[in-house]
FIMAR-436042 format. One record per residue: residue in three letters; y, x, z of N, C-alpha, C in turn; residue number from 1. Coordinates in pm, 1 decimal. Atoms other than C-alpha are relative to their C-alpha. Example, Ala and Ser with C-alpha at 12.3 -4.5 7.8 and 13.67 -1.06 7.14 Angstrom:
<rec residuo="ALA" n_north="-119.0" n_east="89.0" n_up="0.0" ca_north="-450.0" ca_east="1230.0" ca_up="780.0" c_north="120.0" c_east="90.0" c_up="0.0" num="1"/>
<rec residuo="SER" n_north="-119.0" n_east="-82.0" n_up="-6.0" ca_north="-106.0" ca_east="1367.0" ca_up="714.0" c_north="109.0" c_east="-77.0" c_up="73.0" num="2"/>
! end
This chain:
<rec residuo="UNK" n_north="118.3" n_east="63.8" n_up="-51.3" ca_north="5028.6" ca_east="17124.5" ca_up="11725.6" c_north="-53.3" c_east="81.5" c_up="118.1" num="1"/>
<rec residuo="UNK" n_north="85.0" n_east="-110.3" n_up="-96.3" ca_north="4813.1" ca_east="17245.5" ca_up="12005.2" c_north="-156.0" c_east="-55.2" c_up="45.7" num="2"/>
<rec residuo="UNK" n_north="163.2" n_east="83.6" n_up="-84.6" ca_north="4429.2" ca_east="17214.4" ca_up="12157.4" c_north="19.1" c_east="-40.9" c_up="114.5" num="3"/>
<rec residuo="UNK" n_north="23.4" n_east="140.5" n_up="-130.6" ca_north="4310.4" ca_east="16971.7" ca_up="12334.4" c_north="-133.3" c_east="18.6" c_up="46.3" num="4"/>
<rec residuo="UNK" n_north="96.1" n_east="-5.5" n_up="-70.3" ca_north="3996.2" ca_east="17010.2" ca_up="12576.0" c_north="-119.8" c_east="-91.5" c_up="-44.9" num="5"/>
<rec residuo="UNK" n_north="80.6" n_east="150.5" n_up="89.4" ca_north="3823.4" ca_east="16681.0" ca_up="12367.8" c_north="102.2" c_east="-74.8" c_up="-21.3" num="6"/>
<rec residuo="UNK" n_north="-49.6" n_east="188.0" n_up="29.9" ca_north="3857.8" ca_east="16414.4" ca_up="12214.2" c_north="-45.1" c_east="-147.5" c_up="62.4" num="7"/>
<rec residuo="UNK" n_north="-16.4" n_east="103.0" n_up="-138.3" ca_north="3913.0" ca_east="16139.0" ca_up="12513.5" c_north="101.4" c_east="-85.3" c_up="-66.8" num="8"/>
<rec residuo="UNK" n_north="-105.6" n_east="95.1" n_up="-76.7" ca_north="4074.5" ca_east="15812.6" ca_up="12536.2" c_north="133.5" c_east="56.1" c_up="28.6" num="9"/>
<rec residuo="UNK" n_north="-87.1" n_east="-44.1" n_up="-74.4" ca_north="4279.8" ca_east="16026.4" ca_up="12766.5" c_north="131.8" c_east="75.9" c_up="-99.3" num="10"/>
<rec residuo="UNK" n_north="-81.7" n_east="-82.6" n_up="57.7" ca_north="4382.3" ca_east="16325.9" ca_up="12554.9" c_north="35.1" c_east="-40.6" c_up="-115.9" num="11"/>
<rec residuo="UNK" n_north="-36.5" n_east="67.7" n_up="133.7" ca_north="4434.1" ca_east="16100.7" ca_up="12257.3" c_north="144.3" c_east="-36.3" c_up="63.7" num="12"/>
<rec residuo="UNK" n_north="-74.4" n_east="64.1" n_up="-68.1" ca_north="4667.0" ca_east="15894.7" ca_up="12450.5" c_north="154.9" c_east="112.6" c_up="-21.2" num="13"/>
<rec residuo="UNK" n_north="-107.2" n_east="-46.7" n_up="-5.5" ca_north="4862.4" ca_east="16188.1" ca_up="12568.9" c_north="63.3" c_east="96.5" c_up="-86.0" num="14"/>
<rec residuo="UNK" n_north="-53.5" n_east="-108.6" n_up="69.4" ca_north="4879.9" ca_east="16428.4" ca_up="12296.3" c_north="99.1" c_east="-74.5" c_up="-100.0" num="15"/>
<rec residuo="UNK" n_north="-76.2" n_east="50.6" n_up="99.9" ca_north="4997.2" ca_east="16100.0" ca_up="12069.7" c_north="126.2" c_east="-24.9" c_up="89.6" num="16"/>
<rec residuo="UNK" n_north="-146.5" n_east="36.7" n_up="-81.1" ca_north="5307.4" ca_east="16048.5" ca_up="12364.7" c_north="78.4" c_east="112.9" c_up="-23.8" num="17"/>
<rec residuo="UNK" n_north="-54.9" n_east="-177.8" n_up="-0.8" ca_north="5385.5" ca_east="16434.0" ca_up="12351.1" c_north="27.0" c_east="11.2" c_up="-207.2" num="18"/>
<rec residuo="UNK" n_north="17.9" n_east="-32.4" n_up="165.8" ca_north="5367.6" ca_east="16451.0" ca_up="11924.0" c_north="54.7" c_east="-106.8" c_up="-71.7" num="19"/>
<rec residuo="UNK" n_north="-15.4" n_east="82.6" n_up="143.3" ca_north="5420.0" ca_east="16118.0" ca_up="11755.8" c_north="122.6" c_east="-122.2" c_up="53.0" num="20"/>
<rec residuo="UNK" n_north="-104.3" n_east="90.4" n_up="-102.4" ca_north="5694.1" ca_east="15899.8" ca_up="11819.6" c_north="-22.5" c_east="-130.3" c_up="-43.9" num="21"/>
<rec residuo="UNK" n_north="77.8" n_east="131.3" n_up="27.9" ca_north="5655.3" ca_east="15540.8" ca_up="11855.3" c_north="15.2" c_east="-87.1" c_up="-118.7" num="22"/>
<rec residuo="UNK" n_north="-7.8" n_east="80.9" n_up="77.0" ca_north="5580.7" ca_east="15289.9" ca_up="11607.8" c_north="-50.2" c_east="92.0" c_up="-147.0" num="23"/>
<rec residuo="UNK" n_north="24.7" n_east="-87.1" n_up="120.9" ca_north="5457.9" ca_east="15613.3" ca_up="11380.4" c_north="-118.1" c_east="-83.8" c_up="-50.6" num="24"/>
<rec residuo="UNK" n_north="122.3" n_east="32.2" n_up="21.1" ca_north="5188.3" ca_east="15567.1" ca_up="11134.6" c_north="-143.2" c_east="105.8" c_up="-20.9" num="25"/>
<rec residuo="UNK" n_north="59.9" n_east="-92.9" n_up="35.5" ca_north="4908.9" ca_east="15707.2" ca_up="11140.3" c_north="-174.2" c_east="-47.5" c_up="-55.9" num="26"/>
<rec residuo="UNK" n_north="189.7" n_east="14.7" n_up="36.1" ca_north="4533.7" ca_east="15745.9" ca_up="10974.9" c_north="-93.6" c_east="116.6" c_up="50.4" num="27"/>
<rec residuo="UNK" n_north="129.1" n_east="-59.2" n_up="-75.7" ca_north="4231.2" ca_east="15857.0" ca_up="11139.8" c_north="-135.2" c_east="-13.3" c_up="-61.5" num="28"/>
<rec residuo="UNK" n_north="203.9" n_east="44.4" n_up="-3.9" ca_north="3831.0" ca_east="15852.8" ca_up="11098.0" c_north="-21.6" c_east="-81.7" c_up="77.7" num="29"/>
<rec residuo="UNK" n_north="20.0" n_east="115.1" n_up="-128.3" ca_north="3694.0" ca_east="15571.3" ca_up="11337.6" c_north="-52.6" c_east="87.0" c_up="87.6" num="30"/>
<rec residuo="UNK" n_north="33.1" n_east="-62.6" n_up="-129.1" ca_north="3609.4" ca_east="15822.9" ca_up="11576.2" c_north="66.5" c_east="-122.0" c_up="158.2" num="31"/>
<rec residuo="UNK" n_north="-9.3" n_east="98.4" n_up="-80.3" ca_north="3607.1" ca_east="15553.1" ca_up="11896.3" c_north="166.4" c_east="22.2" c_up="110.2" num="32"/>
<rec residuo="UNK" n_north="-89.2" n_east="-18.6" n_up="-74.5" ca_north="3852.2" ca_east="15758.9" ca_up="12110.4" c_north="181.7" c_east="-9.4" c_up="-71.3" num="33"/>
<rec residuo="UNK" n_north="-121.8" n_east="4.4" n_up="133.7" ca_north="4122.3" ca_east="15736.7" ca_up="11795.1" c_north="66.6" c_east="-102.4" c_up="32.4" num="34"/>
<rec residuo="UNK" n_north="-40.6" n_east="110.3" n_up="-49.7" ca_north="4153.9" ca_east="15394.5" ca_up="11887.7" c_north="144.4" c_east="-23.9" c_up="52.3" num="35"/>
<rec residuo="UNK" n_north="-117.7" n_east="-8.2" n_up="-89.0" ca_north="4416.8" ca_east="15465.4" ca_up="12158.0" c_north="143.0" c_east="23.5" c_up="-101.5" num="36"/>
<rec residuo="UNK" n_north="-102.3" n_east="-27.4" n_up="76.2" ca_north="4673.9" ca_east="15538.7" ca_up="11884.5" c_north="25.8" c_east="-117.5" c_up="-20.9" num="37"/>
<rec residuo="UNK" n_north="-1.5" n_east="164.3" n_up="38.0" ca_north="4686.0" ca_east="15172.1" ca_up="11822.8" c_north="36.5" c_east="-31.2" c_up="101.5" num="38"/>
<rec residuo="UNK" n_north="-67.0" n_east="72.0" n_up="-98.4" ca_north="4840.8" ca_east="15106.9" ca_up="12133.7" c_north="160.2" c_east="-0.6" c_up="-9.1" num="39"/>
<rec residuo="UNK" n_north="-149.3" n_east="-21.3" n_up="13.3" ca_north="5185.5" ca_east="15206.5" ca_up="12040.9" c_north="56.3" c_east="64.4" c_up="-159.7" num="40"/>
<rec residuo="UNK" n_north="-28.6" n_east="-55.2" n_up="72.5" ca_north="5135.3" ca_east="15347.4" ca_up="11726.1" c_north="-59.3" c_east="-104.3" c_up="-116.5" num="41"/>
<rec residuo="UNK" n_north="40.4" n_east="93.8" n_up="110.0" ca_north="5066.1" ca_east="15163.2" ca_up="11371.9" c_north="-106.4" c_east="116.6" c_up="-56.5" num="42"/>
<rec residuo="UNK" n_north="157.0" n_east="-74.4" n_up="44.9" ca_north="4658.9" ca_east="15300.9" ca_up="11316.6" c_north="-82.6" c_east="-51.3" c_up="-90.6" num="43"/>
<rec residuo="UNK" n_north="127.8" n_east="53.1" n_up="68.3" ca_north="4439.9" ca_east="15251.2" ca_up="11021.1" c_north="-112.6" c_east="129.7" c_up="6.4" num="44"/>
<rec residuo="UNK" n_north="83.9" n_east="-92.5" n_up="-25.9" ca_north="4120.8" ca_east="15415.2" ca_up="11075.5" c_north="-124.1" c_east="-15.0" c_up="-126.0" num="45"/>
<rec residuo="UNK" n_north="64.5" n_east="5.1" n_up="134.4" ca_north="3937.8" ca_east="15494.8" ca_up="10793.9" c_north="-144.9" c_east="48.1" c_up="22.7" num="46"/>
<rec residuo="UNK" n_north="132.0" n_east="-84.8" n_up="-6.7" ca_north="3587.9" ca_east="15619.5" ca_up="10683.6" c_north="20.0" c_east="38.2" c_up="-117.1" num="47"/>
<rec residuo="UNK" n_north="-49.0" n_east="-145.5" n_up="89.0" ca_north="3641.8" ca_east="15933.6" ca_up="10439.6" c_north="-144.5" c_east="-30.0" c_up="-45.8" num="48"/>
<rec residuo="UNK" n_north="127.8" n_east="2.4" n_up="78.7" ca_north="3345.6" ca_east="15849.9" ca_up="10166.9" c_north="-25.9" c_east="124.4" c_up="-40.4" num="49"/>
<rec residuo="UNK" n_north="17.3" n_east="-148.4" n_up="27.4" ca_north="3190.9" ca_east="16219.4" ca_up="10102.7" c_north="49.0" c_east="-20.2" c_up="-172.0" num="50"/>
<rec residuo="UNK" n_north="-6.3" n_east="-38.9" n_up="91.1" ca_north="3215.7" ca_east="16146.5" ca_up="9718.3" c_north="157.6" c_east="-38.6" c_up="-78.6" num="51"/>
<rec residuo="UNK" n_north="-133.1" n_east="18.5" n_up="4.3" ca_north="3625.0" ca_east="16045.4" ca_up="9739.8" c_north="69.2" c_east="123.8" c_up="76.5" num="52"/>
<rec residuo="UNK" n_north="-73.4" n_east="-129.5" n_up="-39.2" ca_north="3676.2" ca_east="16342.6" ca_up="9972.0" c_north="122.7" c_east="56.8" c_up="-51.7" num="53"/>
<rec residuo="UNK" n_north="-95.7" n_east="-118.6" n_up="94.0" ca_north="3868.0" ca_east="16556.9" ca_up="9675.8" c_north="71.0" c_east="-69.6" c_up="-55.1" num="54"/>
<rec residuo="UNK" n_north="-80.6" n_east="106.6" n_up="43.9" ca_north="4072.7" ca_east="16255.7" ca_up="9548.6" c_north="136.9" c_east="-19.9" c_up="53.8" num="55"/>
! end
């Protein structure tokens, strides 16, 4: 893995071209910029309930 300057549109984009290969799946938080993974990638974006956390 490596850092990324933010979380952008942008650096979403390119860190998922550089890391995930296409058609991967992946899950996220709905953080807005996450989105972009859904352009090439199969994205469900979740919301992590605090009291399922440890599950």
């Amino acid at each position: 893995m490596e850092n990324v300057s933010g979380v952008t549109h942008k650096t979403v984009r390119d860190f998922a071209k550089r890391h995930l290969g296409l058609g991967s799946g992946i899950r996220s938080d709905v953080l807005p910029a996450l989105n972009r993974l859904g352009e090439k990638h199969r994205h469900e974006a979740c919301i992590a309930l605090a009291e399922k956390v440890d599950e």
